[in-house]
N, C-alpha and C positions, 0 to 999 in steps of 0.2 A: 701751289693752290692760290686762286684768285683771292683778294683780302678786299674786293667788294662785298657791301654789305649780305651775310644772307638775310634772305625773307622767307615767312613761311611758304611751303606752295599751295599750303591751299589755303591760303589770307582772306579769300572771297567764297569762303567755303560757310555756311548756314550752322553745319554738324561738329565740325570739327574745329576748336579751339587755337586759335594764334596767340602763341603765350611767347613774350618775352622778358630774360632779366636782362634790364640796361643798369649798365655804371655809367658814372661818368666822375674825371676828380678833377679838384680844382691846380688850377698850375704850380705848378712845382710842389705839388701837394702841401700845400703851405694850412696849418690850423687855423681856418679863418672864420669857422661857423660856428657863432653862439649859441645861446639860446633862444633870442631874439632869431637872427637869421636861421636857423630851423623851422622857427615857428613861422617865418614868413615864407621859408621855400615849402610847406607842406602846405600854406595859403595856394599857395601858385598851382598848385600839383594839383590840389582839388580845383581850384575854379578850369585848369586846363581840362580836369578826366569829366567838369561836366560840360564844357564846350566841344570837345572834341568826338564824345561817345565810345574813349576806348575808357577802360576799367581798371583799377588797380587793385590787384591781388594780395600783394605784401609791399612793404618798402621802408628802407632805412635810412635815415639821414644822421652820416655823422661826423665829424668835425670838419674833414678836407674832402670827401667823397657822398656818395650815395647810392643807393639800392635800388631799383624799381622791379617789380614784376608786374608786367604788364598785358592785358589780354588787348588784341586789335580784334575786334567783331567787325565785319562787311559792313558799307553803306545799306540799312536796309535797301530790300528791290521799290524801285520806285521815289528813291530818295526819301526827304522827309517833307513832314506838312510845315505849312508856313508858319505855326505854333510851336511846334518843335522847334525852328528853327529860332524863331525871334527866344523862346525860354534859352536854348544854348546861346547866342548872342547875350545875353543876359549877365550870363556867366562870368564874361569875363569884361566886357563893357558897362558904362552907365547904364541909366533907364533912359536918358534922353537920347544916346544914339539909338537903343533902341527902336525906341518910340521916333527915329527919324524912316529906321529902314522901314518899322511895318507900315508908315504912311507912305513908304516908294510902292509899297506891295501893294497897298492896297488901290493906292492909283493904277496899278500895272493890270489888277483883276478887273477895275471897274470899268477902262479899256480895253479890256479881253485881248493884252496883250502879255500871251504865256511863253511870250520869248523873253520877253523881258522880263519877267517874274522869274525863267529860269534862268537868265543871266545874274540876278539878285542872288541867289540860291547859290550859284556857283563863286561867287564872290566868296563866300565861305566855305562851302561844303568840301572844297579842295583839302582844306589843315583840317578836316574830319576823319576819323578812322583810316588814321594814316602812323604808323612808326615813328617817322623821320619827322613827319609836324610835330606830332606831339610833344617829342625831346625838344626841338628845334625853339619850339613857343618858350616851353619851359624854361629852357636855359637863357634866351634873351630875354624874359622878362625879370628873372631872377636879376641878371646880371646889371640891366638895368636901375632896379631898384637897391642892386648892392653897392653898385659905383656911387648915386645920389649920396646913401646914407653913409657913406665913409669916403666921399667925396676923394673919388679915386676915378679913374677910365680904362680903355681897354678891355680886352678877353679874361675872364674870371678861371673858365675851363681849359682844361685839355684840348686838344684840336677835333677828338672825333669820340662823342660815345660808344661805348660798349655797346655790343646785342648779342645775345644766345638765343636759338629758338628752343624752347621747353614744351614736353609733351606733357598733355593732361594726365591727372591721376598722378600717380608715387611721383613722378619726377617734377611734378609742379608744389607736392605737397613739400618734397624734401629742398627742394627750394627756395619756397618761401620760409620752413624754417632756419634753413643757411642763413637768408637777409637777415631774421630778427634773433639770428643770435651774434648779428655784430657785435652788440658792447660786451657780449658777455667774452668773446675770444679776444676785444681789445684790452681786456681787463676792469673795462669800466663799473659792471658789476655782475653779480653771478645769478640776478635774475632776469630774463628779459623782460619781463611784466613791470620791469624797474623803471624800463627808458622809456621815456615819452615821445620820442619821435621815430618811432616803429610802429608798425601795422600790429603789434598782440598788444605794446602798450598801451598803443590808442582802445584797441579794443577792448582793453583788462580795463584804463585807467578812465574811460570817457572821452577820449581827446578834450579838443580845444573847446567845443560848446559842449561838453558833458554827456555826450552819449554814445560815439564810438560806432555807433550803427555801420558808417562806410565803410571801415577797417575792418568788423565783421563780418562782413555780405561779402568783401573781399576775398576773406579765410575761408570765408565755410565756400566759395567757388573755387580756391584754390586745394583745398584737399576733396575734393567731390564735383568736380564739373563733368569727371570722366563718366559720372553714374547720370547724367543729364541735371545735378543741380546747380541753378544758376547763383542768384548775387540774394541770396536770401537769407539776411539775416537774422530772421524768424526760427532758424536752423542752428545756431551761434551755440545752444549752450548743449546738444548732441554734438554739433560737429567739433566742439571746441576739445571733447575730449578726446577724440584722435589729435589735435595739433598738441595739447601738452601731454601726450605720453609721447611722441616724436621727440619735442622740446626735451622733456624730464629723461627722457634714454641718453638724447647728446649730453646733459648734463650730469648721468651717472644717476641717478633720482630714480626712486621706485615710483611706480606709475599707478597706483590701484592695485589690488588682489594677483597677483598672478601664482599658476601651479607651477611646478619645475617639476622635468624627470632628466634623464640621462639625454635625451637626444634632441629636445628645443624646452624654450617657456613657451607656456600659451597665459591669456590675455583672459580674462573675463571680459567679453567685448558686447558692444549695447548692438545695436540694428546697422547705423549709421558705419561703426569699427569693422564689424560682420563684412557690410557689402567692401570695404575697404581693403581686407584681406584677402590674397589670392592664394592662399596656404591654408585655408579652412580653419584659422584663428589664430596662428602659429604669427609672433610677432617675430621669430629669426630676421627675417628681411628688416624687418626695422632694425633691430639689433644693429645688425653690421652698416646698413646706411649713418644709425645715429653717430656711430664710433668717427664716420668721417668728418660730421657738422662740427668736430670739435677744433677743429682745422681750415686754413684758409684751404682751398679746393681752388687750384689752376681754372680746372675744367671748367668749371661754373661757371668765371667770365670768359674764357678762352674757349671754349671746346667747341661755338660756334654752332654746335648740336646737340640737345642734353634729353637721352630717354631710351626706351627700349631699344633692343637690338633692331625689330622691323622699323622702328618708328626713325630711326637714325638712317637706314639703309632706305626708307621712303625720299627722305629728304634728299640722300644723297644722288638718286637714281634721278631725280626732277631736280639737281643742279649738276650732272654729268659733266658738263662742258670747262668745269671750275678745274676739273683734273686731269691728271695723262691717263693714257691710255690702260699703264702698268697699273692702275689702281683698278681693281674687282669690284669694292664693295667699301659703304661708308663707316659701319660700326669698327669702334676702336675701343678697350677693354681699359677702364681707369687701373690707373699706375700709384703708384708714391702712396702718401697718405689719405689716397679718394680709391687704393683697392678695397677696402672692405665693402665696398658697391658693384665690382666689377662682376660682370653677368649679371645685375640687376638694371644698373643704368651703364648706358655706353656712350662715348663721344664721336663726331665725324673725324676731331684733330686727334692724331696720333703728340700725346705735348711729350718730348722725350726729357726736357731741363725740366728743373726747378717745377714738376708734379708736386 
């Protein structure tokens, strides 16, 4: 199988959601990040996801490694206004470059020269709603500002990020709670609402300016974008209780009220848990997914495809060419300590070691 990158195929699609988890760890996975360097690569990560226009779902930063789940939304049609673009410029520049490009712009308008406006436009809109920019930005700028401050040089990372592509709904919910239950499986502690440089911490604890909003509007897209909700964090404290009975199952933790009879638990579930279930309340499915969070999971950064059987066999059918001929079909049935998912979620990679 080809070990170029996959990408979504339908990454320029309106409807349907381009989710990915990126890793990435630093060389020779050496323990190099404090707390200071967290708090300054989650600086980076926000000023990139509002220059860039893709979004962050969940994400974990922790001592040699990190997390991302990442949505790429299409270049709106038509690109963007010249507003939009100088606020993103913004982002990650001064105010005076700024304020240099909108007076090219606006010379270029008041010449009624719209090639040149869209040569302006293109200057940047390329590292826009893009994968490979977005990591790309991110990790040079990190690296730059980690070499400065510990007066070092050279490559910080590994040679090549991680990417999974992740299907909306269950398989992006249980995703993002895999990223934020890092510390809790490295041992760091037993509740994730503990760490602060997680997408529930930031969102339980306030983050860094006290309010956590981003980290929210994050989560509550990450278990519900499949029902059309977007990055609205107005929805945080509904949506919130599907991610910690998710969370509280991987951790063994009782989750609210539930009945028990001989043949499932069901859930006393609000509107939000309702549309969430596809078993008419029946949390089984969660059940057996939780049992696997409790565990590193291959698949997750390896399996190159992570979600239903169609949704894996979509992907597979629109990269055909990656494989011989002898292969039929992309869904492959999680193995090792990621079976108690199998027939819920499936991967393209058959991983037969170290599941």
């Amino acid at each position: 199988m080809s070990r170029k990158r996959w990408l979504s195929p339908w990454k320029d699609s309106a409807e349907k959601p381009a989710i990915y988890h990126c890793i990435s760890r630093v060389v020779d996975r050496k323990f190099v990040l404090g707390d200071s360097e967290r708090e300054h690569f989650r600086m980076f990560m926000r000023m990139q996801e509002n220059f860039s226009g893709c979004r962050i779902l969940s994400y974990c930063i922790m001592s040699n490694h990190f997390h991302i789940l990442l949505e790429v939304p299409p270049m709106p049609e038509g690109g963007i206004s010249d507003d939009e673009l100088l606020k993103r410029i913004s982002a990650t520049n001064s105010k005076a470059f700024a304020a240099v490009v909108a007076k090219e712009l606006a010379t270029a308008h008041a010449e009624k020269r719209d090639d040149w406006a869209a040569e302006i436009h293109a200057r940047f809109s390329y590292r826009m709603h893009n994968l490979s920019e977005f990591m790309k930005t991110l990790l040079q700028r990190f690296t730059r500002w980690f070499n400065r401050a510990h007066q070092r040089s050279g490559t910080l990372w590994e040679e090549r990020f991680k990417s999974v592509i992740v299907e909306s709904g269950i398989a992006a919910r249980t995703m993002a709670a895999y990223i934020d239950l890092n510390p809790v499986r490295a041992g760091m502690f037993t509740d994730p609402a503990e760490y602060r440089w997680s997408s529930y911490g930031e969102a339980i604890g306030g983050g860094p300016r006290g309010n956590g909003k981003k980290a929210r509007a994050g989560l509550v897209r990450a278990c519900m974008s499949h029902h059309g909700v977007g990055f609205e964090a107005e929805k945080w404290k509904e949506i919130s209780r599907i991610y910690r009975r998710t969370l509280g199952l991987a951790l063994e933790r009782k989750s609210g009220k539930t009945e028990v009879d001989k043949k499932f638990v069901r859930s006393q579930l609000n509107t939000a848990e309702a549309l969430a279930a596809k078993d008419n309340g029946t949390v089984l499915p969660d059940l057996k997914i939780a049992a696997i969070l409790r565990h590193r999971v291959r698949y997750f950064t390896d399996g190159a495809v992570i979600g239903s059987k169609e949704f894996v066999n979509e992907a597979f059918t629109a990269a055909r060419e990656r494989f011989t001929l002898a292969r039929k079909d992309g869904a492959r049935r999680l193995k090792g300590d990621a079976k108690g998912a199998a027939g819920i979620l499936w991967s393209v990679r058959d991983l037969r070691v170290r599941v």
